[in-house]
C-alpha positions in Angstrom: -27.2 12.9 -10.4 -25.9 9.9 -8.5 -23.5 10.8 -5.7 -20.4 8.5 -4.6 -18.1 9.0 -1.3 -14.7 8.1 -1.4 -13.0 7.2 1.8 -9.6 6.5 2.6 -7.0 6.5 5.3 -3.6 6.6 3.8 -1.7 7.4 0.6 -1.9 4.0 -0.3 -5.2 3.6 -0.4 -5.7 7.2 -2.3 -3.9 5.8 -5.3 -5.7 2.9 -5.0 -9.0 4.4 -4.7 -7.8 6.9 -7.9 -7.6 4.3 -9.9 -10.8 3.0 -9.5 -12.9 6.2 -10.0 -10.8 6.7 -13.0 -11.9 4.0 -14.6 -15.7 4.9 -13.3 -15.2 8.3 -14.4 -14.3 7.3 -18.0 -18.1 5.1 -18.2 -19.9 7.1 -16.1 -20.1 10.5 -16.1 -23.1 11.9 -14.4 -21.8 11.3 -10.8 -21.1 13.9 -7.7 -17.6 12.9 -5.9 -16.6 13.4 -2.0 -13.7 12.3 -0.4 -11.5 11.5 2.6 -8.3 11.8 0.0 -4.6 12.3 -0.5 -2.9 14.0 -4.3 -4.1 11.4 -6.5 -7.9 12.0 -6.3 -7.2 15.4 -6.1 -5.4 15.1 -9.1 -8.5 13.6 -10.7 -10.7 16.5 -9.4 -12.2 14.7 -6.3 -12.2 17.2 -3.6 -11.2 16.0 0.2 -13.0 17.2 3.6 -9.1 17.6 4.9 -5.9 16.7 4.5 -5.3 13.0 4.4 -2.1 13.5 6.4 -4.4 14.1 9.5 -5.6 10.7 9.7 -2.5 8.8 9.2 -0.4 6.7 12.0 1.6 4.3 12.4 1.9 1.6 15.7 -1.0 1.1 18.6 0.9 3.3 20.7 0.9 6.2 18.3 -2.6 6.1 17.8 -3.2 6.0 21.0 -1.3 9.0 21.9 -3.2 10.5 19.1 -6.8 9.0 19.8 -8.8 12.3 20.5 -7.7 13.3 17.1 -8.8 10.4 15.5 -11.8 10.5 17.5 -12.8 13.6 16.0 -11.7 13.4 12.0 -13.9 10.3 12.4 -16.6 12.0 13.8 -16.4 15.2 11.3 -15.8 12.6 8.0 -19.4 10.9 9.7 -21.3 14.4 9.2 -20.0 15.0 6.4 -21.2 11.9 4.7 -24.0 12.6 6.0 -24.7 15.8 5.0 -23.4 14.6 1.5 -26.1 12.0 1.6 -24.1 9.6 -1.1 -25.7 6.6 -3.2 -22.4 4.7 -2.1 -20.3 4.9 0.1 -16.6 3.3 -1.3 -13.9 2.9 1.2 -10.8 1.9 0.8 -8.4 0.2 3.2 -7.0 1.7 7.0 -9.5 -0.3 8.0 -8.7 1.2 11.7 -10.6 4.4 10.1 -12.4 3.7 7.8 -15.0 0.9 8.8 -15.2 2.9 12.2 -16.7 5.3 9.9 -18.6 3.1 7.7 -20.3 1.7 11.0 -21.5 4.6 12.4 -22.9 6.3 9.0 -24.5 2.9 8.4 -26.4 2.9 12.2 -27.8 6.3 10.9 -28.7 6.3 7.6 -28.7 2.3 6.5 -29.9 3.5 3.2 -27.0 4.4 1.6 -25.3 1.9 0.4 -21.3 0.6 1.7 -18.8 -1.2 -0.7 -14.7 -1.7 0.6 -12.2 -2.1 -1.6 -9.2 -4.3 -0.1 -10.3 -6.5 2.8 -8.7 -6.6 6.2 -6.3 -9.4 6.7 -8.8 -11.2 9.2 -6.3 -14.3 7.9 -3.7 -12.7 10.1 -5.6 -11.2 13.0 -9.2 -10.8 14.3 -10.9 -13.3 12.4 -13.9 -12.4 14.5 -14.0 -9.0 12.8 -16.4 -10.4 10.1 -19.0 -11.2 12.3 -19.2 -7.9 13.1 -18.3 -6.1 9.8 -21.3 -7.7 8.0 -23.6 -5.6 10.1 -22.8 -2.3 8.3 -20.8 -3.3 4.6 -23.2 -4.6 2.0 -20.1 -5.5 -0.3 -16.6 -6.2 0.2 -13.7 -6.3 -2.5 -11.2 -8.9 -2.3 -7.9 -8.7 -3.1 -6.7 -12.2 -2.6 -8.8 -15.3 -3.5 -8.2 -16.9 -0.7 -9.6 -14.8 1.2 -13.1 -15.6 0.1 -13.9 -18.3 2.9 -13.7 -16.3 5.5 -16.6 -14.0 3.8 -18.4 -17.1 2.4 -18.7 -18.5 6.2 -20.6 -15.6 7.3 -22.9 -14.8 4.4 -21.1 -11.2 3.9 -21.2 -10.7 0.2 -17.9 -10.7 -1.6 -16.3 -10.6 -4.9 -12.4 -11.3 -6.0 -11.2 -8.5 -8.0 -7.7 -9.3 -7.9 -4.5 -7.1 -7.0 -3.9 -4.1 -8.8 -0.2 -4.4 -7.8 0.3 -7.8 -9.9 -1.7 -6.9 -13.1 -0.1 -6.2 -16.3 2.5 -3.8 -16.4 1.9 -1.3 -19.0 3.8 -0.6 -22.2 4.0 3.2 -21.5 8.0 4.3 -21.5 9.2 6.8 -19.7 12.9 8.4 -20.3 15.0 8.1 -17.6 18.3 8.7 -18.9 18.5 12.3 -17.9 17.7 10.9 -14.4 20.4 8.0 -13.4 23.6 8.0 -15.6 23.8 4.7 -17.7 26.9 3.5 -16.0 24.9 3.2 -12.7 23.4 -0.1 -11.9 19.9 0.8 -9.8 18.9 -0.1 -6.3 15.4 0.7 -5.5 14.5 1.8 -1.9 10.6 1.6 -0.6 11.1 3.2 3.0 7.4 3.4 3.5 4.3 5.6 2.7 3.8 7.2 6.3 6.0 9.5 7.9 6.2 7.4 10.9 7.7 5.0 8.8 10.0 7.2 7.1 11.3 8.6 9.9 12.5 5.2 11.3 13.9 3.5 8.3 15.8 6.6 6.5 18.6 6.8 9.1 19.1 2.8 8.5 18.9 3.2 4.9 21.0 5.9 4.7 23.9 4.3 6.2 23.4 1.4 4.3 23.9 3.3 1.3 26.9 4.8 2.8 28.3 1.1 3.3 27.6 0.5 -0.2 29.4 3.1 -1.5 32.7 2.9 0.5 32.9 -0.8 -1.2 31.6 0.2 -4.6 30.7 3.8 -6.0 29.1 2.0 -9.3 25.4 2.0 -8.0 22.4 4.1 -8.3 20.1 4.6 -4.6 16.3 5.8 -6.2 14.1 5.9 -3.0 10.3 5.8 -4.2 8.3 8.5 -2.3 4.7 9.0 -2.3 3.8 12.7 -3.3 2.8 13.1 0.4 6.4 12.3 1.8 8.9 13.2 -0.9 9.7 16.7 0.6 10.1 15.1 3.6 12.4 12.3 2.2 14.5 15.1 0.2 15.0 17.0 3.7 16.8 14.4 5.3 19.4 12.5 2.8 20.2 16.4 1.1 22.7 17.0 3.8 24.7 13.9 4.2 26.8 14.5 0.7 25.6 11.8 -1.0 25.4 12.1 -4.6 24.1 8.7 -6.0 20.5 9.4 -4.5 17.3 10.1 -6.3 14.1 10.4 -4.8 11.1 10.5 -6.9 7.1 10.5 -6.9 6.3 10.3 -10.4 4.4 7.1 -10.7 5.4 6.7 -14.8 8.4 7.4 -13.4 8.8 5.0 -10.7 8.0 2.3 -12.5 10.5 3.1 -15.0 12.8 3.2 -12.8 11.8 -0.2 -11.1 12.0 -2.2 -14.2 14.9 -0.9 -14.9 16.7 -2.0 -10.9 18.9 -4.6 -10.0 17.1 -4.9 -6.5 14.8 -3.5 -4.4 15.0 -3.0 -0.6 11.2 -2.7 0.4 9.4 -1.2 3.6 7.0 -4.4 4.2 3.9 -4.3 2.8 1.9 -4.2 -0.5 4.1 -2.5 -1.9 6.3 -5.8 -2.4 3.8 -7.4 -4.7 4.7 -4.7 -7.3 9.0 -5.5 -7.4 7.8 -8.8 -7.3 5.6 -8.5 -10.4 8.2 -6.4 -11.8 10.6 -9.4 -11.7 13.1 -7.4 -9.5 14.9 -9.5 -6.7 14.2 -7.7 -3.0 14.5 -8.0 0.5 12.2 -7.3 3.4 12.5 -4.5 6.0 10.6 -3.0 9.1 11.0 -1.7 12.4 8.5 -0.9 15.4 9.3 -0.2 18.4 9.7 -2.5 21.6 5.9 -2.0 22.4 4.1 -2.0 19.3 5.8 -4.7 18.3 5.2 -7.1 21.6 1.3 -6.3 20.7 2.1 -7.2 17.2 3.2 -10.7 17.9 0.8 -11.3 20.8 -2.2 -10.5 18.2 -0.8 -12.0 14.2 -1.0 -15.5 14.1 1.2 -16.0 11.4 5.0 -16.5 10.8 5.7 -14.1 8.3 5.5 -10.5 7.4 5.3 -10.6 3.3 2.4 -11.8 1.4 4.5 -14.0 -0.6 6.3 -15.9 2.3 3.0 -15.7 4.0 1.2 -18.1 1.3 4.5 -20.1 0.6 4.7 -20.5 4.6 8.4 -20.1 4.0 11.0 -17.5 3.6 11.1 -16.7 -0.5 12.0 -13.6 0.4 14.3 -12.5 3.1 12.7 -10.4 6.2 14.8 -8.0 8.5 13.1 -7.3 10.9 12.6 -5.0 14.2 16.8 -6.0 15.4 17.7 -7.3 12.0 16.4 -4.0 10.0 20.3 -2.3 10.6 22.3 -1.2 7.7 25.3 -3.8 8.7 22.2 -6.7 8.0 21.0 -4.8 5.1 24.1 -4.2 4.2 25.4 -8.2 4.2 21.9 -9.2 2.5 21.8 -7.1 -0.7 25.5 -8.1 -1.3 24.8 -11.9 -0.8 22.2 -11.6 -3.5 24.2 -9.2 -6.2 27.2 -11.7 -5.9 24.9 -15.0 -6.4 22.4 -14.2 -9.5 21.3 -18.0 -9.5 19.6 -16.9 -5.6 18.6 -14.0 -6.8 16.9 -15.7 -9.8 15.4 -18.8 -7.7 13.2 -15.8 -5.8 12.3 -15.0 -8.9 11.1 -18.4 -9.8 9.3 -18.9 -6.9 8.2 -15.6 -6.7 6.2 -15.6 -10.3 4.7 -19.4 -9.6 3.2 -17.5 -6.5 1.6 -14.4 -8.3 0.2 -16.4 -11.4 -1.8 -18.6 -8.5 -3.2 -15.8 -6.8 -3.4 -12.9 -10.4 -6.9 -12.3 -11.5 -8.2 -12.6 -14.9 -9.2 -9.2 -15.5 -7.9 -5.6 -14.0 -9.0 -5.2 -10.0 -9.5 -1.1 -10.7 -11.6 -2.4 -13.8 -13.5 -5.2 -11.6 -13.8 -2.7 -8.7 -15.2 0.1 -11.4 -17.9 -2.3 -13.1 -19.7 -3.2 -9.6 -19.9 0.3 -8.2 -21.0 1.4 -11.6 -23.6 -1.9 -11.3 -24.2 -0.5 -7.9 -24.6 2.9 -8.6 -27.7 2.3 -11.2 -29.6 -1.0 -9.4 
């Protein structure tokens, strides 16, 4: 029996990473799981070393507050591998984590073989990163195709799989009448997939919402929680009597709900591509503090924040950010676009003509399936 290792860092990177072993798990069956995983490859039977919630920060100042902690989940997930002894080892994002992991499992045992699934932005920061990163992964997943020359330049073996957040969206409906009342016009919120995040942008968003509602009651607020922080999202907006909010985790369910929105106010991020690809108009968001955020600048050497306005090398969609992310700004933003469609739909335009020149051909959990399952039986 061939034996795979599945590490991630954050929830993100779970589903991601669920998605994929899904697909391997439908062609493949004869294979031993492990993981460094979050609820969705629990939910496909993959069991974790430890909560995923242990590993996952936000900012350079809260990790390193939190270093010796880190220190040691990296230095438990390393024995465990080890002790696992895997065929492949597939991680999957938080690079911060997870290729400090990959590195030191690969100095010990350089048998086993390493594939990553989502590549860090060295177009953004720390292009010298590859240099070192080809010492310990044999294979790296792209999500982007531009992305390939910075591989290509240092002979570390690559392969475009596409993004999975800009495929196809599925035909699968899901009812959600009994959810928002027809007579409500939807607003979907992203506020973010860490509690760090959360716990910054939910005050802003919530009196956002409140502005909304003294000038019209006629809209719908769903926020779009990860499994992970949807208690925690529930918690805080359940006592401030507001009674056009939904939150909800159910990924049928949140895309239903998506396709179904007028707009979408989205923590930046990934997460972006999707409303994007779901032809919903949207704004930008995201706050740091003072610190982190002087170290961010000092280190990204680009202009933007979003993917899309990050390959246009213009603002297609509106970013407001660290003293711009307040509800008054959010407030004035998602107004401007409900009262002019024709902006609205010119992000649209430009929008689509970005994602058709960077969409793969095929499914990126199907790509990303086919070469560990190549992998798996060279």
């Amino acid at each position: 029996m061939k034996k795979l290792f599945v590490l991630t860092g954050e929830p993100s990177g779970d589903k991601l990473a669920s998605t994929v072993i899904s697909k391997l798990q439908n062609d493949y069956t004869d294979i031993e799981y492990l993981s460094v995983g979050g609820s969705n490859l629990k939910k496909i039977g993959i069991k974790s070393i430890f909560e995923l919630k242990e590993i996952t920060y936000l900012g350079f100042t809260s990790v390193l507050f939190n270093i010796l902690k880190i220190r040691k989940r990296i230095n438990q997930t390393v024995d465990e591998i080890l002790k696992f002894n895997p065929d492949i080892l597939f991680s999957v994002d938080s690079p911060d984590f997870t290729l400090r992991v990959i590195e030191k499992v690969k100095k010990i045992n350089p048998k086993i073989k390493t594939i990553h699934y989502v590549a860090p932005q060295v177009w953004i920061w720390r292009k010298s990163r590859v240099k070192k990163m080809k010492k310990f992964i044999d294979h790296i997943l792209l999500l982007f195709d531009f992305e390939k020359k910075y591989f290509d330049e240092e002979s570390l073996k690559n392969t475009f799989v596409g993004h999975p957040l800009i495929e196809n969206i599925g035909t699968n409906k899901t009812d959600i009448n009994n959810l928002i009342s027809k007579d409500k016009k939807i607003i979907s919120i992203f506020p973010g997939s860490r509690k760090s995040e959360t716990n910054v942008l939910l005050p802003i968003l919530i009196k956002f919402i409140t502005m909304m509602n003294m000038k019209d009651s006629h809209y719908s607020f769903v926020f779009h929680a990860t499994d992970e922080n949807k208690d925690h999202i529930i918690d805080f907006v359940k006592d401030k009597n507001l009674k056009n909010i939904d939150v909800i985790s159910n990924e049928n369910m949140k895309n239903e709900i998506l396709l179904n929105s007028i707009f979408a106010v989205c923590k930046s991020g990934t997460v972006s591509l999707q409303v994007c690809n779901s032809n919903v108009p949207s704004i930008i968001i995201y706050k740091l503090s003072f610190i982190n955020f002087m170290i961010f600048k000092l280190l990204v050497n680009v202009k933007f924040a979003n993917i899309i306005n990050i390959i246009n090398n213009k603002e297609v969609i509106p970013e407001l950010l660290q003293n711009e992310c307040n509800a008054k700004e959010i407030y004035n933003s998602v107004r401007y676009f409900l009262k002019n469609p024709d902006i609205a739909k010119k992000q649209l335009d430009e929008c689509n003509r970005t994602l058709d020149g960077i969409r793969s051909k095929s499914s990126s959990s199907n790509e990303a399936a086919l070469i560990l399952r190549n992998s798996l039986i060279s």
